[in-house]
N, C-alpha and C positions, 0 to 999 in steps of 0.2 A: 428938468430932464435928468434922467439916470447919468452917470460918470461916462457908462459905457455897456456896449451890449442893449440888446432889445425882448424885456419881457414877452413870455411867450403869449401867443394870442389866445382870449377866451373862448372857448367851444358855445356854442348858442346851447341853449336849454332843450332844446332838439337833439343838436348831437351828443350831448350828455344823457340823454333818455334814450337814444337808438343803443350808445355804447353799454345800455343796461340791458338790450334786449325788447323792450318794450318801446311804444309812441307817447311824445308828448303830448300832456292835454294841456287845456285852459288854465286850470288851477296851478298843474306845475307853474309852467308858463308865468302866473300872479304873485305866487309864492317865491317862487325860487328868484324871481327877476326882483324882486322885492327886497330879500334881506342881500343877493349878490351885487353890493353896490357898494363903491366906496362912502356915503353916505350913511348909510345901512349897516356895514361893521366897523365903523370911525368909534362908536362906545365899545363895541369889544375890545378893538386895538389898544386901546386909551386903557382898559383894565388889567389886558395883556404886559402893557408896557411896565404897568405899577407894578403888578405882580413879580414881573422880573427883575428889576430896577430893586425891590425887597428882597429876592432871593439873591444878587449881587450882593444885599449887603450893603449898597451906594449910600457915601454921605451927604447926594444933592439933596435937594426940595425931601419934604413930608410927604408923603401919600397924598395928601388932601389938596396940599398946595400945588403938588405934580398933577394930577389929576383938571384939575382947575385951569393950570397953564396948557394943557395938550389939548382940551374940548376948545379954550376957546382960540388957540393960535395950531390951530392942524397941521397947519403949511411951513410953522415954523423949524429952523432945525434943529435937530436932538445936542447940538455942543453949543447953542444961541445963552445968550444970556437970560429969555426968556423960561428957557426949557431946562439947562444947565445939566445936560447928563455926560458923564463920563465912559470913555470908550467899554467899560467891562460891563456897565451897566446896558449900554445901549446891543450891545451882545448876547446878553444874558436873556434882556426882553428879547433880540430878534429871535432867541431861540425857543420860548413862546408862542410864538408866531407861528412859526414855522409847522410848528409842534401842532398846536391845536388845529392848523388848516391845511396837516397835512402835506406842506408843499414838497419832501424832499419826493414824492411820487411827480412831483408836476415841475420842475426843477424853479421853483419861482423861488428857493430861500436863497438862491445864489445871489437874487437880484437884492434881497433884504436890504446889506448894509449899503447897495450902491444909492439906496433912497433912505434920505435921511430926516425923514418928514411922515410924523403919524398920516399923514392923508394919502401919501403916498403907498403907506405898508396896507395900507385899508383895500388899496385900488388891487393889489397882490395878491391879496385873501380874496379878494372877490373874485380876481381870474379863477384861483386855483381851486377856490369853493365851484364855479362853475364849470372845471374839467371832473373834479372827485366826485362831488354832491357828496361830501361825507366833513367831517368834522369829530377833532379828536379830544376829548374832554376828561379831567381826570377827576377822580372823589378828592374827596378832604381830606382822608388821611386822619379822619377821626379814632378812627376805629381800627385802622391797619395801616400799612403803607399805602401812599398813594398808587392809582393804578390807573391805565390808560384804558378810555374805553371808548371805542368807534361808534358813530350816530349815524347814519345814513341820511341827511338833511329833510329827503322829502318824508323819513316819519316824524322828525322834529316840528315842521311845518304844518303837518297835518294835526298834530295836537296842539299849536299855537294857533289853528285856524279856531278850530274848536273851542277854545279860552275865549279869543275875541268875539267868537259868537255869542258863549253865553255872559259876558263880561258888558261889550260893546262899549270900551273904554272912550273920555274923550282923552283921555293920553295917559301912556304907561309912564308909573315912577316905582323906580327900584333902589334900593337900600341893599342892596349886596350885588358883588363883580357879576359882571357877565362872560368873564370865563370860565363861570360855572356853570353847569346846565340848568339850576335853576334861574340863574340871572339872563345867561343866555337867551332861553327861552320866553320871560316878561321881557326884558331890556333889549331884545334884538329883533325874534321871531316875531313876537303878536306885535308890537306898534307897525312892523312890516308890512303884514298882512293884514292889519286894522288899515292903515292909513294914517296912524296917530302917530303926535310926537312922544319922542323917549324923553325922558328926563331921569339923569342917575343921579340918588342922593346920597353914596354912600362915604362914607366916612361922618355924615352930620349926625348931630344932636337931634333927638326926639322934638326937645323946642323948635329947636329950626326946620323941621322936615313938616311937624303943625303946620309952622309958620304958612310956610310955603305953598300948600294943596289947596286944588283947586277942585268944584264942584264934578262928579264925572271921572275924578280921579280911580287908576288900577294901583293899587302899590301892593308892593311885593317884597317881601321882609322875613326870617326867620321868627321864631317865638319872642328869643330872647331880644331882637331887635323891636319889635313890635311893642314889647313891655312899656318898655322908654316910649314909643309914639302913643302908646294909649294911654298914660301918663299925662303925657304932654297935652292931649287933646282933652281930657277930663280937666287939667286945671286950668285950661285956657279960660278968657271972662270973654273972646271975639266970638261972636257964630262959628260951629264947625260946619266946613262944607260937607257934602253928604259923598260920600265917597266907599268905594266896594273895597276891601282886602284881601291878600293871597298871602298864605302862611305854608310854609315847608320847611325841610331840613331834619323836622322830628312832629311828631304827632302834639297837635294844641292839646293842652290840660285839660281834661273835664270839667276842674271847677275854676277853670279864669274864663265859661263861656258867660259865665255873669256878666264879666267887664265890659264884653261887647255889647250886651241888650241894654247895657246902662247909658251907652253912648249912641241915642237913635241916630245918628248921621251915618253910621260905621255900618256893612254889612261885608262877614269874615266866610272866606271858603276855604276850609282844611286841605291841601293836597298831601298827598302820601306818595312817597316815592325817591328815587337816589339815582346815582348817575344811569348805576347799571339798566336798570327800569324805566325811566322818566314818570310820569306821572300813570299811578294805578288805581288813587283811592280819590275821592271827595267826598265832602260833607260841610253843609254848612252851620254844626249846631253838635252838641254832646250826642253820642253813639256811632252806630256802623257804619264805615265810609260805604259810598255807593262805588260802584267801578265808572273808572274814568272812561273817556271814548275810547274804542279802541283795542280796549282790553277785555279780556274772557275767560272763562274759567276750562283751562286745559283738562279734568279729569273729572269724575262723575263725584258729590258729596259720598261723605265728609272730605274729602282731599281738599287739601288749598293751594292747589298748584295753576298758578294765570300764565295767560300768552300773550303775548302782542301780535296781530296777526296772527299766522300761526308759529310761533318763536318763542317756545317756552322762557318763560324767564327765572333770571338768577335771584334766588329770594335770603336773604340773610335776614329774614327776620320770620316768627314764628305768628300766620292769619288763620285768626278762628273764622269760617263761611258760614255765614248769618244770611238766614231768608229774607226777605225783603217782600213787604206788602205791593210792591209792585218790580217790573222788571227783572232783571239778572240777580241771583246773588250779591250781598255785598260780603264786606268782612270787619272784626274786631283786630287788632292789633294788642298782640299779646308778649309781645318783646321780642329779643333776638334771638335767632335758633343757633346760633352759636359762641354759646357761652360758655365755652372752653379753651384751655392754651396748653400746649405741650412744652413740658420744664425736664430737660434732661432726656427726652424721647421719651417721657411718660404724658399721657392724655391727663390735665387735672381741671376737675371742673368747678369753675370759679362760686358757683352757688354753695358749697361744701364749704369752700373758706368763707363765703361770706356769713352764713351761716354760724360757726362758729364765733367768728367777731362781734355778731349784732349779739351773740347773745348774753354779752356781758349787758346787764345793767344800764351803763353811762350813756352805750352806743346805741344811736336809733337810725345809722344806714352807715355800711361800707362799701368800697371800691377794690378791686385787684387787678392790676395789671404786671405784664413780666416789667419789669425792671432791665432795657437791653445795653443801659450804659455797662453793663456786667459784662466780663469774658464770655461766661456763660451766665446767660439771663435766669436769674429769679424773679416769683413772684414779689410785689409789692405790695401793700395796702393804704387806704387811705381812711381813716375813720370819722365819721357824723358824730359830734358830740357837745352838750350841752355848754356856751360860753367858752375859756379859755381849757377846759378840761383840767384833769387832774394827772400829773407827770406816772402814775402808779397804774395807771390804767391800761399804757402800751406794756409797761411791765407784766402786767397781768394776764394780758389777749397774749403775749408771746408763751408765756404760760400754757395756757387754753390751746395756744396752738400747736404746739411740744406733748400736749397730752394726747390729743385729738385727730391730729393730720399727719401723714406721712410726713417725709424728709422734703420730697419734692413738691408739698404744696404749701407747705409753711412759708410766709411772707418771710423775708429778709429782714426788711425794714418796716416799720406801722407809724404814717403820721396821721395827725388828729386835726381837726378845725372846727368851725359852726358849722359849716355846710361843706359837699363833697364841691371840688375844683369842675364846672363846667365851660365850655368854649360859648364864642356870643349865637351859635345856633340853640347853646340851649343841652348838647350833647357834654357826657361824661367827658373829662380832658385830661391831661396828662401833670403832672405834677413832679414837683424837684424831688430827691434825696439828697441826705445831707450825708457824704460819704464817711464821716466823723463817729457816725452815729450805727453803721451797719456791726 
């Protein structure tokens, strides 16, 4: 029982649906009674918890090992020797919590620290999810600062109905958090409203995640996570079970759709899409994603502008609209439509610089990004280049770019490697300077 005080009471899925203006149906009703369960968000909570417990900074348990102890001792408490978290850490996550489910609208974070027990914070999320019916979820931060972005549950739900349908998993296993909306939505929504068990395998090895799958299996993986499991399953000597894939975070490679026709047990479905969106594109094979349920094409061709419902969406990235021998339009994915930064209140656009770096000889792909550990942020770069490179080379591109580029697009600094620095979704990432060297 709580210390003290009495969480408020949860709104039936009725009266959450009248306070929208509209009647509940059945599906709500399926849906929404489905993932609002202590049961049902005990893996969110569990990745909530990591995630904060990381950003603390805490010297308890590893990720993997914390994760492990909270699945399987729910009930136990956050200062136990099982669990072992220290008070800033256990703050840190409640403010996680609170965060993604919204509760300072529903006053349930008050109650957070008086419960000190994942299963307990599960039960909280689930009142509070049943008074909002919304859910607060932030990007990666890959690409900009992280940003918070509101989900309305029953459109979440309605595209995790639609997965399980064409899916019909015997049980979801995911390989990245579920307080991201990709995870979220395999690791929370669809086994919900499938009926199936979740299983999170994230922080494991490609071997062990093999190891482990079973016949009927959904998993649900980035590119660059997936590598390692296709891997794993190509050199195993055991039968592969025959199991479907779900990849996001960044468009599958054209030519790694080999690997998957190599492996007939494996069948791969591309989703396209980011917090702000949720899922807009599929495909299951090299070319144009098909549009996902749901979505449609806002404006007459050529334009590439899609809705969800009718709720134009936010698109940071640049869709070529490809006819389609049957159905709606699909589209090609032609990169990001904003690839630019402003250095000093000047617009500089990063193809210009990149351009000039590739075009030494040595370099066969560059990166730019501002530099913001600066008072005032400059541009960086990072260069692609053969083996350990040759020390004359950054000399040179500074060069090149003294001759070529304004004041305010020339990189500060130029490092070099074999390949450019990516994150494990597979996306461009962020990389040290050496302030020695500026």
């Amino acid at each position: 029982m709580m210390s003290s005080g009495t969480a408020p009471a949860p709104l039936s899925v009725e009266a959450a649906s009248l306070s929208e203006g509209r009647e509940a149906t059945s599906d709500d009703r399926i849906g929404q009674e489905a993932i609002a369960s202590a049961e049902g968000l005990l893996p969110v909570i569990v990745d909530l918890i990591v995630d904060g417990v990381i950003q603390a900074g805490s010297r308890g348990p590893i990720a993997s090992d914390l994760r492990a102890a909270l699945r399987t001792h729910p009930h136990e408490a956050f200062e136990s020797d099982t669990i072992n978290l220290d008070s800033l850490a256990v703050i840190r996550a409640a403010s996680r919590v609170a965060e993604l489910f919204a509760m300072d609208r529903t006053g349930h974070d008050d109650f957070l620290l008086m419960s000190r027990d994942a299963y307990r914070w599960a039960a909280l999320a689930a009142q509070a999810l049943s008074i909002n019916g919304e859910v607060v979820l932030r990007t990666s931060g890959s690409t900009d600062a992280p940003k918070r972005i509101v989900w309305p549950i029953r459109e979440l739900i309605e595209e995790a109905r639609a997965f399980a349908a064409r899916f019909c998993p015997g049980r979801t296993v995911v390989l990245v958090p579920t307080c991201h909306l990709f995870g979220f939505v395999f690791g929370a929504l669809v086994p919900a409203v499938a009926g199936v068990p979740a299983v999170s395998m994230v922080g494991r090895l490609g071997s062990a995640v093999a190891r482990d799958l079973q016949p009927g299996d959904l998993v649900a993986a980035t590119p660059f996570l997936w590598s390692d499991v296709i891997g794993a399953l190509a050199a195993s000597t055991a039968p592969c079970p025959r199991i479907t894939g779900v990849s996001s975070g960044d468009a599958w490679p054209d030519d790694r759709w080999r690997e998957i026709d190599q492996l007939e047990t494996l069948t791969l479905c591309d989703v396209f899409g980011s917090t702000e969106t949720a899922a807009i594109g599929l495909r299951d094979g090299p070319g144009p994603f098909a549009l996902a349920p749901g979505i449609s094409w806002s404006a007459p061709a050529p334009a590439a502008t899609l809705a969800r419902r009718t709720r134009a969406l936010p698109m940071a990235d640049r869709l070529v609209r490809v006819a389609q021998s049957s159905g709606p339009d699909g589209f090609e994915w032609a990169g990001r439509s904003d690839d630019s930064t402003t250095v000093a209140g000047v617009t500089v656009a990063l193809a210009d610089v990149r351009s000039v770096l590739t075009a030494h000889p040595a370099v066969t792909a560059a990166a730019c990004r501002l530099d913001r550990r600066l008072a005032t942020p400059r541009l960086k770069a990072f260069v692609q280049v053969a083996g350990d490179g040759n020390p004359g080379v950054v000399a040179a591109l500074h060069a090149a770019c003294r001759d070529r580029l304004p004041a305010v697009a020339r990189p500060h600094h130029i490092a070099m490697g074999p390949e450019l620095p990516r994150g494990p979704s597979g996306k461009l990432a962020d990389w040290p300077t050496n302030p020695t060297d500026d």
